[in-house]
N, CA and C of each residue as an Amber inpcrd file, in Angstrom:
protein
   600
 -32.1810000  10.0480000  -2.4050000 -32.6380000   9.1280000  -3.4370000
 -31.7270000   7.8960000  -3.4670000 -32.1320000   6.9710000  -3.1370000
 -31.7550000   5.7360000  -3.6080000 -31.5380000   5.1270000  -5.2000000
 -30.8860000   4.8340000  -5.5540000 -30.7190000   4.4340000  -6.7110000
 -30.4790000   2.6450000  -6.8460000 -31.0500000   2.3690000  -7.6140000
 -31.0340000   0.6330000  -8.0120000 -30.3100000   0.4420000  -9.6250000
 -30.0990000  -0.7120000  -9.6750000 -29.4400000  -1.2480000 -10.9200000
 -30.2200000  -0.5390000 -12.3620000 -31.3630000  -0.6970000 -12.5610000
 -31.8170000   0.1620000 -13.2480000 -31.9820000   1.5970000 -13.5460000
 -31.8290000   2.1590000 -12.3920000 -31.6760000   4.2070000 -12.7650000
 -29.8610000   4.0630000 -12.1510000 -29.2860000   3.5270000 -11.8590000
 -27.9200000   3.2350000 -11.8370000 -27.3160000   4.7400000 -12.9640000
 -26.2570000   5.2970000 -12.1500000 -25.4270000   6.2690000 -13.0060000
 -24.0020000   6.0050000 -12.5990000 -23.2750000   5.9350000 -13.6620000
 -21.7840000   5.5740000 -13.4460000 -21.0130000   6.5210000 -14.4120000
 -20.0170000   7.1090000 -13.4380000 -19.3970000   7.9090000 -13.8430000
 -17.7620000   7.6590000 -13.4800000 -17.0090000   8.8590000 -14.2270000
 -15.7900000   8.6790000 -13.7960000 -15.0470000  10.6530000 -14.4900000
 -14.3530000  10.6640000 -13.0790000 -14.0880000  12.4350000 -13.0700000
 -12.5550000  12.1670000 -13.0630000 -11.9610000  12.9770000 -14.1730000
 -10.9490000  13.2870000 -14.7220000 -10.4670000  14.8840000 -14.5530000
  -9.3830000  15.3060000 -13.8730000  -8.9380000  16.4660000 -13.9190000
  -7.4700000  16.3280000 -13.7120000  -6.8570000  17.6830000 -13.9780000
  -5.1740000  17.3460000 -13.1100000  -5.0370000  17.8730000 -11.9160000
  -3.6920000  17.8400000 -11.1950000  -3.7900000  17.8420000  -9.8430000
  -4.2380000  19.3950000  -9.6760000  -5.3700000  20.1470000  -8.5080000
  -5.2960000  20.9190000  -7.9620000  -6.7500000  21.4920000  -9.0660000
  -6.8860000  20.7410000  -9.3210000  -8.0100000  21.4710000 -10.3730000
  -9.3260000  21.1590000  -9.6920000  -9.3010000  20.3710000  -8.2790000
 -11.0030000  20.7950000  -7.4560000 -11.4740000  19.0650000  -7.4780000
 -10.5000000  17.9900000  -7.9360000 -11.7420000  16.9930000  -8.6910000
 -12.0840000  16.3160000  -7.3670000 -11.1460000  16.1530000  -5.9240000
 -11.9110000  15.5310000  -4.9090000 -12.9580000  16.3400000  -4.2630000
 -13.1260000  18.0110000  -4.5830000 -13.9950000  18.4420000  -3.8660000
 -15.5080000  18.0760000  -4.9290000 -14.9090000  18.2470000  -6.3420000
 -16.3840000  17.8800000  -6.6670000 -16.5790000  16.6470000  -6.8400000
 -15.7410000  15.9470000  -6.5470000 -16.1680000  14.1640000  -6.7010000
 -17.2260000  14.2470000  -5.3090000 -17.2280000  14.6270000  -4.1320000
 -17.9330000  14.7750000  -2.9050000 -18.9730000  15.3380000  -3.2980000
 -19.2600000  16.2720000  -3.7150000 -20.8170000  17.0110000  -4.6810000
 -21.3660000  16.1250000  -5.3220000 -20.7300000  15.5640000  -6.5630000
 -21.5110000  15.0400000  -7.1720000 -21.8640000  13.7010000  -6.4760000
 -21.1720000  12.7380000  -5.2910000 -21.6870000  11.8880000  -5.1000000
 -22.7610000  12.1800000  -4.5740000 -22.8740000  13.1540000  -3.6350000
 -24.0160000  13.7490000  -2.9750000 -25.2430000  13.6470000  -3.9920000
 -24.9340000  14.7280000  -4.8600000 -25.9660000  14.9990000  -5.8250000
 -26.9530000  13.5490000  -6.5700000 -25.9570000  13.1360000  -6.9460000
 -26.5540000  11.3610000  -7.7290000 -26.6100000  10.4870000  -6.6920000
 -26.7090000  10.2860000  -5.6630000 -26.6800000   9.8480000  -4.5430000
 -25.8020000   8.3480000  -5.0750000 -24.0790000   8.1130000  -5.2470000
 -23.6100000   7.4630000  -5.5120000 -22.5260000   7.9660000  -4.6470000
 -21.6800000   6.6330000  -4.4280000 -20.7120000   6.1780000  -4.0140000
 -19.3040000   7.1730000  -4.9400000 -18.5990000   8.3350000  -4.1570000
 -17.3940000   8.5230000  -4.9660000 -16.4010000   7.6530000  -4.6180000
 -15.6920000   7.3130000  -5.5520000 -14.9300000   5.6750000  -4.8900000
 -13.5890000   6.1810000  -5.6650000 -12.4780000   6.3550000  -4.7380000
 -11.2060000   6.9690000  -4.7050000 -10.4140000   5.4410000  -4.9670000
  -9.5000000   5.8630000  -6.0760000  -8.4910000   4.3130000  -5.6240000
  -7.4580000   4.4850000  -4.6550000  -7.1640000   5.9630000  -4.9520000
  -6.4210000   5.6090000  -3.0750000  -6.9120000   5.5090000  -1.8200000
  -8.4870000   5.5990000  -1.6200000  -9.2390000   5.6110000  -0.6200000
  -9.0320000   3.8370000  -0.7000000  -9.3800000   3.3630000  -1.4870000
  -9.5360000   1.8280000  -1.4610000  -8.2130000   1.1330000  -1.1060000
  -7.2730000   1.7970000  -1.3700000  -5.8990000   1.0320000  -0.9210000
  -5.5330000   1.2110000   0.3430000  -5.8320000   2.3380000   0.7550000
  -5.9740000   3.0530000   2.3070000  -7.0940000   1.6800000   3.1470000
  -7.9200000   1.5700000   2.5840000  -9.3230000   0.4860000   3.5710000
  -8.8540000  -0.7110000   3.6830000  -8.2920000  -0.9700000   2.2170000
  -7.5930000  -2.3270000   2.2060000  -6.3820000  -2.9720000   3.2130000
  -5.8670000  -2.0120000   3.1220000  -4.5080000  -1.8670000   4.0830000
  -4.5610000  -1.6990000   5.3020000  -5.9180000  -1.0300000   6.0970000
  -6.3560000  -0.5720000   7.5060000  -6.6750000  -2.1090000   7.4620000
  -7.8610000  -2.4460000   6.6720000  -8.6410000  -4.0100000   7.2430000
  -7.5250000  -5.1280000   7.2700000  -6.2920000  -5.0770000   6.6170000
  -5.3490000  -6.6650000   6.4040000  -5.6180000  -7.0360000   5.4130000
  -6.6940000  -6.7000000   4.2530000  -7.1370000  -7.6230000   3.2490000
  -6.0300000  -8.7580000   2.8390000  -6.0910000  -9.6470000   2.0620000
  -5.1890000 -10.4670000   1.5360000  -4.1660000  -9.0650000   0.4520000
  -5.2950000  -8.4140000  -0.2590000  -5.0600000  -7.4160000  -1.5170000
  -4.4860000  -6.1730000  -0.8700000  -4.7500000  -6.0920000   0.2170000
  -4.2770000  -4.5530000   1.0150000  -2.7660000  -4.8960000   1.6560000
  -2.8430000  -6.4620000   1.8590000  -1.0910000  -6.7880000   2.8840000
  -0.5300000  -6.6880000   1.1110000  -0.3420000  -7.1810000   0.1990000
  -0.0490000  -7.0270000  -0.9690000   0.5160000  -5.6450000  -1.7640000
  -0.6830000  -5.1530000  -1.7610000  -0.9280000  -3.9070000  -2.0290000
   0.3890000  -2.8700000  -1.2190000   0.4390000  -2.9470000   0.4680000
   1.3670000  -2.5900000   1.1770000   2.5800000  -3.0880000   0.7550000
   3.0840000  -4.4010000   0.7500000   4.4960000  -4.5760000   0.3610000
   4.7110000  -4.2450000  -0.7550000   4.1870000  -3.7890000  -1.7180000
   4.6620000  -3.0210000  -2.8180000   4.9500000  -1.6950000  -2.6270000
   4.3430000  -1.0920000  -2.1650000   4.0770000   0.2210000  -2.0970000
   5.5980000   0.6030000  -1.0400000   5.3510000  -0.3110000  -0.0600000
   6.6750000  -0.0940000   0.8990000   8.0470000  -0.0890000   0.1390000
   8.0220000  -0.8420000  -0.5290000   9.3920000  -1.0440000  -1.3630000
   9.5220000   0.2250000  -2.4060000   8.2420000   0.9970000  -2.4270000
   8.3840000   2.5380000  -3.3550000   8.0270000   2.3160000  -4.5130000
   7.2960000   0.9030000  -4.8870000   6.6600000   0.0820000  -6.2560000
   6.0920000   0.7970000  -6.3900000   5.0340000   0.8580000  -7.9630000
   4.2460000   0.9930000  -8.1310000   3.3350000   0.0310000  -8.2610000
   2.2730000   0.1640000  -7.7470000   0.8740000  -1.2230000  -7.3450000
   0.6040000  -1.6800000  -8.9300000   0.9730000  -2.8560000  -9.6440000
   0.6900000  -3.2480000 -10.8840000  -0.7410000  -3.1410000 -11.3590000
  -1.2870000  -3.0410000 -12.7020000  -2.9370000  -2.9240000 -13.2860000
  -3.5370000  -3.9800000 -12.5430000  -3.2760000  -4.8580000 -12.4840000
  -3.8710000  -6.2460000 -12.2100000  -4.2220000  -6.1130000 -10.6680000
  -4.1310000  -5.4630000  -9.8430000  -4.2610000  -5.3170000  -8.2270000
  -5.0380000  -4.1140000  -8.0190000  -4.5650000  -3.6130000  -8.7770000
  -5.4700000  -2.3760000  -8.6710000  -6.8280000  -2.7410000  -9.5030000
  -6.9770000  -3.2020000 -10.3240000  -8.0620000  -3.7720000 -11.3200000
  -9.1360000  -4.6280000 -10.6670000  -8.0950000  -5.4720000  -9.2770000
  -9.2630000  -6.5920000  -8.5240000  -9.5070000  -5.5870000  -7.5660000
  -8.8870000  -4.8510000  -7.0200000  -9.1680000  -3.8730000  -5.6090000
 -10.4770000  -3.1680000  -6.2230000 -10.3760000  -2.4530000  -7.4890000
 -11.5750000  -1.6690000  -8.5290000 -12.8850000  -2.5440000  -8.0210000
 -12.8220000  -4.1640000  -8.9360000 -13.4950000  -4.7890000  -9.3320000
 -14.4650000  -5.4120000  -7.7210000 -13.8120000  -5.3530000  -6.9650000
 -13.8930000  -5.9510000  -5.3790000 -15.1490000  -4.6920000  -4.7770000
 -14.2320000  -3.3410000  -5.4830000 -15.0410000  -2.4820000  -3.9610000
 -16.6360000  -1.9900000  -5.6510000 -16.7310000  -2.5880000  -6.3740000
 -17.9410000  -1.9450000  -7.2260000 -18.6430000  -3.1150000  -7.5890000
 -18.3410000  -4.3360000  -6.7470000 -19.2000000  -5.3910000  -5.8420000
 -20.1200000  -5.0860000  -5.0750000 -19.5860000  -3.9420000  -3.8550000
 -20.0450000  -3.7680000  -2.9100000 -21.7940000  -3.8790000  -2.6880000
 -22.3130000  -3.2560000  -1.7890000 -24.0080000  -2.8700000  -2.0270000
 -24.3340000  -1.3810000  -3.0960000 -23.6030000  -0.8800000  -1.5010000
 -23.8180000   0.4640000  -2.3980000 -23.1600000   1.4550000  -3.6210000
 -22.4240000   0.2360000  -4.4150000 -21.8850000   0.7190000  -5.9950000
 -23.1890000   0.0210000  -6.6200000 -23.9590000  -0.3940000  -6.7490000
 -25.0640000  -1.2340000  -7.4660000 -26.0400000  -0.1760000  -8.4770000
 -26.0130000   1.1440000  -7.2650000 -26.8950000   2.2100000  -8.0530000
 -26.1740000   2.9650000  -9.0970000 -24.5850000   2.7750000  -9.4890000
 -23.6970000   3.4130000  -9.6350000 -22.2240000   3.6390000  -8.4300000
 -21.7440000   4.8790000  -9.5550000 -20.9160000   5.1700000  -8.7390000
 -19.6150000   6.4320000  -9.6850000 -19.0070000   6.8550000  -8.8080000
 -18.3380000   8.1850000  -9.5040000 -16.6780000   7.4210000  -9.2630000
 -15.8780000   7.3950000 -10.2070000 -14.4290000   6.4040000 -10.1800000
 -13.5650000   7.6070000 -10.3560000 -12.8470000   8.2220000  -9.2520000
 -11.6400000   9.0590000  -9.0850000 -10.3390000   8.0040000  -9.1000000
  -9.2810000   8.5210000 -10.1380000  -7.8740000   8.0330000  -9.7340000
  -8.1170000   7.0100000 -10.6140000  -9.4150000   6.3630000 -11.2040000
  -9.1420000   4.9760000 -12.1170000 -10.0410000   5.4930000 -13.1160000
  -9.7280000   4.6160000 -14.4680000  -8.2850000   4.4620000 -14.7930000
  -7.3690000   5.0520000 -14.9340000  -6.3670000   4.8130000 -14.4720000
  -4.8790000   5.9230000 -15.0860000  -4.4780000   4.9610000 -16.3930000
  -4.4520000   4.4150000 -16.8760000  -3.5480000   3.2650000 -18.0500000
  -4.3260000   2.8200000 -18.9210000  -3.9910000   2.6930000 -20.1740000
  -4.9100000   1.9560000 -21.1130000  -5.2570000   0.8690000 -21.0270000
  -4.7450000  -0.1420000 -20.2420000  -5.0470000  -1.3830000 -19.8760000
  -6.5300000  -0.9600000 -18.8820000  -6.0740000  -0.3470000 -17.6270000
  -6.8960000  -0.4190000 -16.7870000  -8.3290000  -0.1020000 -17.7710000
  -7.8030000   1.0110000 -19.0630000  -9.6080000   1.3550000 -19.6260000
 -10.1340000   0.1730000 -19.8400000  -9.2000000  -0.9840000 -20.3510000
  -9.7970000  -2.0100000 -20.9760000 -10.3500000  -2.5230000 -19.8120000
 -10.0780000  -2.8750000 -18.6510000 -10.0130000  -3.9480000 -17.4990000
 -11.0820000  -3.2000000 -17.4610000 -11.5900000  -2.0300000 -17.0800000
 -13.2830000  -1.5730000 -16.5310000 -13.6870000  -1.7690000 -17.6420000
 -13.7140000  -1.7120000 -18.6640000 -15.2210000  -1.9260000 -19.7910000
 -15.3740000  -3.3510000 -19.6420000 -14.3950000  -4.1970000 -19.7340000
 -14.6760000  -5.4580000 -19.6250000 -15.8190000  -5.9720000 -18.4330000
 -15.0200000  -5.2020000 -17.2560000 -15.9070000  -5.2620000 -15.9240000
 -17.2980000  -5.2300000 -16.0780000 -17.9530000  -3.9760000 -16.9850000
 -18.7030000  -3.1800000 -16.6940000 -19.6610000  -3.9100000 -17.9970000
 -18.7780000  -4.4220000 -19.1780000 -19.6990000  -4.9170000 -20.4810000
 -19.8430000  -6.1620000 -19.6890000 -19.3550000  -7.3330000 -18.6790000
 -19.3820000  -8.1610000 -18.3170000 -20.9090000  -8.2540000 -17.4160000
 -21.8060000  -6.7660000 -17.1830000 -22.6100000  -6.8930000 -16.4670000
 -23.8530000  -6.1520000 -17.4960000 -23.5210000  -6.0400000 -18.6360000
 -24.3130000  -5.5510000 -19.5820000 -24.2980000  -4.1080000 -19.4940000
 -23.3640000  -3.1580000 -19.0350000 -23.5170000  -1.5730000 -18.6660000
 -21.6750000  -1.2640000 -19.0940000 -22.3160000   0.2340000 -18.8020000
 -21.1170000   1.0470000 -19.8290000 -20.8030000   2.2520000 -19.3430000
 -20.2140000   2.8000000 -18.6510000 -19.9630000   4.3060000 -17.9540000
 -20.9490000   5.3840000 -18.7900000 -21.4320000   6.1230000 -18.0880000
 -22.6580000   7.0900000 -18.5500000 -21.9850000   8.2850000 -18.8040000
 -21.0590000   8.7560000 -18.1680000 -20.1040000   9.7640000 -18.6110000
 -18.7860000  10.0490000 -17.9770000 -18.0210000  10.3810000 -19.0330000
 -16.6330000  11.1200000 -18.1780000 -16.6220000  12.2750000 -17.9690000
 -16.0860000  12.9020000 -16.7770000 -16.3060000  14.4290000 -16.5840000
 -14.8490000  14.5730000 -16.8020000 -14.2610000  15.8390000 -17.2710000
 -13.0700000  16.1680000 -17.8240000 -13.0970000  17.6470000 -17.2890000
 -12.0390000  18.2850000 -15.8190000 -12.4340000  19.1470000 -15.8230000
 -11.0430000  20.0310000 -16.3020000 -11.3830000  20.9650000 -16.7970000
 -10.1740000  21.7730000 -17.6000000  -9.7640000  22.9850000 -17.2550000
  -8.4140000  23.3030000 -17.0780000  -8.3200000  24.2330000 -15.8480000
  -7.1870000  25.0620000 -16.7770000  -7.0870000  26.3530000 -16.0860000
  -5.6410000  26.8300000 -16.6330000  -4.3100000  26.6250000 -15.9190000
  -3.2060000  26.0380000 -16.4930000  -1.9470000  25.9250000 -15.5360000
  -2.0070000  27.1570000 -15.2240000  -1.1810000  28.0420000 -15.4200000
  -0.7630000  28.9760000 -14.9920000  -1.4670000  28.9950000 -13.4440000
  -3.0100000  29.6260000 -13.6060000  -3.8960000  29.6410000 -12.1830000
  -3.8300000  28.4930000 -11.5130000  -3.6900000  27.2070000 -11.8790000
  -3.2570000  26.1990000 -11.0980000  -2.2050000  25.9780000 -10.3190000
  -1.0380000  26.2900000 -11.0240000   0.5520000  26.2450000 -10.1090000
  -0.0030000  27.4140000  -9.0930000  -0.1550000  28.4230000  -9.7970000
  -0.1570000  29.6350000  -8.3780000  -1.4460000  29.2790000  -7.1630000
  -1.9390000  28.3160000  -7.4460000  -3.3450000  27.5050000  -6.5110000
  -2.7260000  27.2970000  -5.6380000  -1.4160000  25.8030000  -6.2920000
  -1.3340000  25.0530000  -5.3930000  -0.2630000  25.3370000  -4.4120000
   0.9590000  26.5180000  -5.1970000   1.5820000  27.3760000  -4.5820000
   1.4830000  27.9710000  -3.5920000   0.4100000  28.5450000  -3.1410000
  -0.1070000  29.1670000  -2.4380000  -1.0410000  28.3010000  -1.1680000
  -1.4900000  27.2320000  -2.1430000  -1.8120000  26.5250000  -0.8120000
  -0.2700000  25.6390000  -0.0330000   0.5840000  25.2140000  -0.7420000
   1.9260000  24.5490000  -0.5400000   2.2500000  25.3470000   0.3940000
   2.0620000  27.2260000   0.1340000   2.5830000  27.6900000   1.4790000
   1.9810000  27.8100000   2.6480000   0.6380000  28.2140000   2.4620000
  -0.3340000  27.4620000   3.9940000   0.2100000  26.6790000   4.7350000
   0.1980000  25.5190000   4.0030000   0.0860000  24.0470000   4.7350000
   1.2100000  23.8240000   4.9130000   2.7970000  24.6890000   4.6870000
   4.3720000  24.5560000   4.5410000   4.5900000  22.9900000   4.1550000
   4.4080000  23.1930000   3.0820000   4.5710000  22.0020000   2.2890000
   5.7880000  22.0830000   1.2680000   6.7690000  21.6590000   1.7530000
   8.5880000  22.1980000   0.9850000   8.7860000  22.0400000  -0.1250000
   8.0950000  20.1540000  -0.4140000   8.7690000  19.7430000  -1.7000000
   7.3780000  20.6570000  -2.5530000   6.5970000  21.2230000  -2.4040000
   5.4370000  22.1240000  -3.3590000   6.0310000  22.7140000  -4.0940000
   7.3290000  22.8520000  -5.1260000   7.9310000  24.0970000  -5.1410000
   7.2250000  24.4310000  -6.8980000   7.4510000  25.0570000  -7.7790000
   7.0460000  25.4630000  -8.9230000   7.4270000  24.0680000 -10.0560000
   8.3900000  23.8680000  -9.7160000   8.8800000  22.9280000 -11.1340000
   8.1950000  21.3590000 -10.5180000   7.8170000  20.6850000  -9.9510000
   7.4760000  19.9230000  -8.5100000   5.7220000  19.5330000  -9.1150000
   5.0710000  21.2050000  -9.1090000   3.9530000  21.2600000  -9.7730000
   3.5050000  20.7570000 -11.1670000   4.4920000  22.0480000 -11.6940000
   4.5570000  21.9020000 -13.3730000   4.4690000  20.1570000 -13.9930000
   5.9910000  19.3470000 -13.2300000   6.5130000  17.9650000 -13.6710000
   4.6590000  17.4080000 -13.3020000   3.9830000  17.4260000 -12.0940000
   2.7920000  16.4620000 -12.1140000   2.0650000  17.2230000 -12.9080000
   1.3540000  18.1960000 -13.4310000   0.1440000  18.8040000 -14.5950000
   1.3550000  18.0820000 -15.8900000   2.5460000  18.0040000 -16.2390000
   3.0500000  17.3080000 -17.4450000   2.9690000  16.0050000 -17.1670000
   2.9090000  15.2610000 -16.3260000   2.7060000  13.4760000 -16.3520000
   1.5380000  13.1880000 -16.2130000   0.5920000  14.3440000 -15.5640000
  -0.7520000  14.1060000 -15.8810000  -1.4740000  14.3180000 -17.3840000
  -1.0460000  15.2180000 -17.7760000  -1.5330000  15.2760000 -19.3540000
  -1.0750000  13.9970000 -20.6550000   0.5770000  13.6640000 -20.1270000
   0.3740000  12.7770000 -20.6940000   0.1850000  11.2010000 -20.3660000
  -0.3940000  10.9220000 -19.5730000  -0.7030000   9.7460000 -19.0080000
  -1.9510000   9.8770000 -19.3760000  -2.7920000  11.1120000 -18.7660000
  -4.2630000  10.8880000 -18.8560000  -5.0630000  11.7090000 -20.4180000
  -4.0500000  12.2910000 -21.4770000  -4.4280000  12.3980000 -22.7200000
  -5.0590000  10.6780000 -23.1530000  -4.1260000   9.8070000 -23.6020000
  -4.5230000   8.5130000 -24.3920000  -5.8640000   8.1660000 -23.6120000
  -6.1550000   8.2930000 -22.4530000  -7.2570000   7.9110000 -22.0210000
  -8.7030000   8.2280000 -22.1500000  -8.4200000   9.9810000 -22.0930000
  -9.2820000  10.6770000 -22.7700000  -9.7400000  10.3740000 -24.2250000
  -8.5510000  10.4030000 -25.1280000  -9.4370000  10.0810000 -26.3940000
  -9.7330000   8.7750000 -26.8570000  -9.6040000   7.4930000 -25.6180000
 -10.6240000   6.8160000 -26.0730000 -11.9740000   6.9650000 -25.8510000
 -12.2660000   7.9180000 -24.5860000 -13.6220000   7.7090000 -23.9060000
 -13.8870000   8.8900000 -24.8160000 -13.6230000   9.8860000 -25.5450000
 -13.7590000  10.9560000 -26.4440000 -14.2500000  10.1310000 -27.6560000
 -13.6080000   9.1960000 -28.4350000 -14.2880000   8.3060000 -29.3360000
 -15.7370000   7.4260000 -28.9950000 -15.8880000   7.4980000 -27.4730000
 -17.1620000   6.4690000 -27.8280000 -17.9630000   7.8350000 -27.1560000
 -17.5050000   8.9720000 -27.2200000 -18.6300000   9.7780000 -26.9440000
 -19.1010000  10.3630000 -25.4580000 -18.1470000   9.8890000 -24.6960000
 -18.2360000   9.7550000 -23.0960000 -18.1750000  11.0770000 -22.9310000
 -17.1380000  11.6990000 -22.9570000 -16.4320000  13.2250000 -22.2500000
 -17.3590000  14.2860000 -22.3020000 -17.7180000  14.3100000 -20.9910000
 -18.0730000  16.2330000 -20.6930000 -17.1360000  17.1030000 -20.5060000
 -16.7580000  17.9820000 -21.1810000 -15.6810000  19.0010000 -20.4400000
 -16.6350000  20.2650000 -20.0770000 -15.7390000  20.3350000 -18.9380000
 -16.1430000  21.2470000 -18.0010000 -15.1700000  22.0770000 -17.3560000
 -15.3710000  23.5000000 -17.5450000 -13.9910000  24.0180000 -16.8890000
 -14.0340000  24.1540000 -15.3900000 -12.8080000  23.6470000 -14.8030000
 -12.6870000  23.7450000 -13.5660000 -12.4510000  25.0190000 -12.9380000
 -12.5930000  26.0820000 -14.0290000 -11.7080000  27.4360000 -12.9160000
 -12.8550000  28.4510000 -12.3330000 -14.2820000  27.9820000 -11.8420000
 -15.0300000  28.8660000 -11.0200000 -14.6600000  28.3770000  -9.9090000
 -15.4680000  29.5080000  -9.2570000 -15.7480000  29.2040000  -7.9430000
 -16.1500000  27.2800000  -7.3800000 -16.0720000  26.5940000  -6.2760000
 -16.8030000  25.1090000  -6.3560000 -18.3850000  24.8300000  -6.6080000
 -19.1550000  26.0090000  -6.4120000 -20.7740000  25.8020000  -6.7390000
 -20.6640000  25.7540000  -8.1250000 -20.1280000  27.4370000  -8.7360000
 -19.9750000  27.5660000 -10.0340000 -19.9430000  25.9590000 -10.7900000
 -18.5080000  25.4810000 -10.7100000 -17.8940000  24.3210000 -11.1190000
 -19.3130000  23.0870000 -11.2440000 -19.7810000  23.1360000 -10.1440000
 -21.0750000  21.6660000  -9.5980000 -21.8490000  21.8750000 -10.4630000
 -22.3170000  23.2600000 -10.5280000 -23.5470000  23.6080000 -11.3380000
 -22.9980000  23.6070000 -12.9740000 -21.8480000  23.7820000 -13.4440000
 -21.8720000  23.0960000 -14.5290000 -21.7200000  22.1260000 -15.0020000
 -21.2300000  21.2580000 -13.9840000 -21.3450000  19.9260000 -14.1640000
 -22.4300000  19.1410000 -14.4500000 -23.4150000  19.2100000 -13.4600000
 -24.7410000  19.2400000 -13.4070000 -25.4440000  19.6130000 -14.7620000
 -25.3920000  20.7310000 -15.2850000 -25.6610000  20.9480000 -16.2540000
 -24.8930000  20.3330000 -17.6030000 -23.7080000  19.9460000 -17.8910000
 -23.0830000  18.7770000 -18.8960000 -23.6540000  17.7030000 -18.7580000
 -24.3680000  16.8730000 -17.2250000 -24.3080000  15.8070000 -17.6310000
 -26.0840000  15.8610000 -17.7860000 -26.9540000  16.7590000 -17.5920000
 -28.1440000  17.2640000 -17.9830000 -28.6280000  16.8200000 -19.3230000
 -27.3240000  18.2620000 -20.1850000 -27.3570000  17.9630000 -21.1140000
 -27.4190000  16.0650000 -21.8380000 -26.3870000  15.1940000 -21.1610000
 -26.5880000  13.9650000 -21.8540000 -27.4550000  13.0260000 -21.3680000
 -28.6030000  13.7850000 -21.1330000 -29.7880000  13.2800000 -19.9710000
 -29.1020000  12.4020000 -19.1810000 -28.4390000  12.5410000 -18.1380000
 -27.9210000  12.1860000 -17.0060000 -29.0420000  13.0160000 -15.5840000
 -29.9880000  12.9260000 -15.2080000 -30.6340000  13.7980000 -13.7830000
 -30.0900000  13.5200000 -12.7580000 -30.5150000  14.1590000 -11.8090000
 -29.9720000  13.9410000 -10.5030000 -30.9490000  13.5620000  -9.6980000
């Protein structure tokens, strides 16, 4: 299914680390036939092509910066230009900051539209550290260690709490628990955003 400016669905998937959200960001783009649009995928393209924003983007990053709202906000604003963000699109990794919430509504009220929902998926630490634990040892991944974990699910909660309850005030948030199986997980997703007549 093709989607146009008018049946257009725009979303944006919220979870903490290890809780599934790039495998179901890939589902659901499938499913809504939209664009999942990663901001580190976009800094990665930017940086392969030379962009003006990607050589930029790189000398920050090289120096161990963090990429300021404002670069990341035009890199956002640049790749949901594209063609195929027009029908929508699913926004992993953005926003992280209260600014950035502001910088996309602006974007998005600037074109007369408004994110259709946030997916929020909610997981248990405990089963999470021992996830990623366990995958850390697969893949012998050193710095994986327990406290390593813990510190990102605590800078994720509080970085990405304030964010949540703004999109919680205008009514946005589906929560959805992340701890089935990945069909399990899709199919309730599917079904949250059902519920806010969102189809597929």
């Amino acid at each position: 299914m093709t989607r146009t400016p008018e049946n257009a669905v725009r979303l944006l998937i919220v979870g903490p680390p290890g809780a599934g959200k790039g495998t179901q960001a890939t589902g659901i783009a499938e499913r809504y036939g939209i664009p999942a649009i990663s901001t580190g995928d976009i800094f990665r393209k930017n940086i392969k092509e030379g962009t003006e924003l990607g050589k930029l983007a790189q000398e920050i990053t090289s120096r161990g910066d963090l990429v300021p709202d404002s670069l990341t906000n035009d890199l956002v604003r640049d790749r949901l230009a594209e063609d195929d963000a027009q029908g929508g699109f699913l926004l992993d990794g953005y926003p992280r900051t209260l600014a950035q919430v502001e910088a996309l509504t602006a974007l998005l009220g600037s074109q007369g539209v408004d994110l259709d929902a946030v997916i929020s998926l909610t997981v248990d630490e405990d089963v999470v550290v021992e996830r990623l634990l366990k995958r850390a040892e697969e893949q012998g991944r050193v710095d994986d260690n327990e406290e390593t974990i813990r510190h990102r699910q605590h800078v994720f909660r509080e970085e990405t709490e304030p964010l949540l309850a703004v999109y919680r005030e205008r009514g946005l948030v589906v929560e959805v628990d992340g701890m089935g199986s990945i069909d399990e997980v899709g199919e309730a997703i599917a079904a949250a955003l059902a519920a806010k007549g969102i189809q597929a």
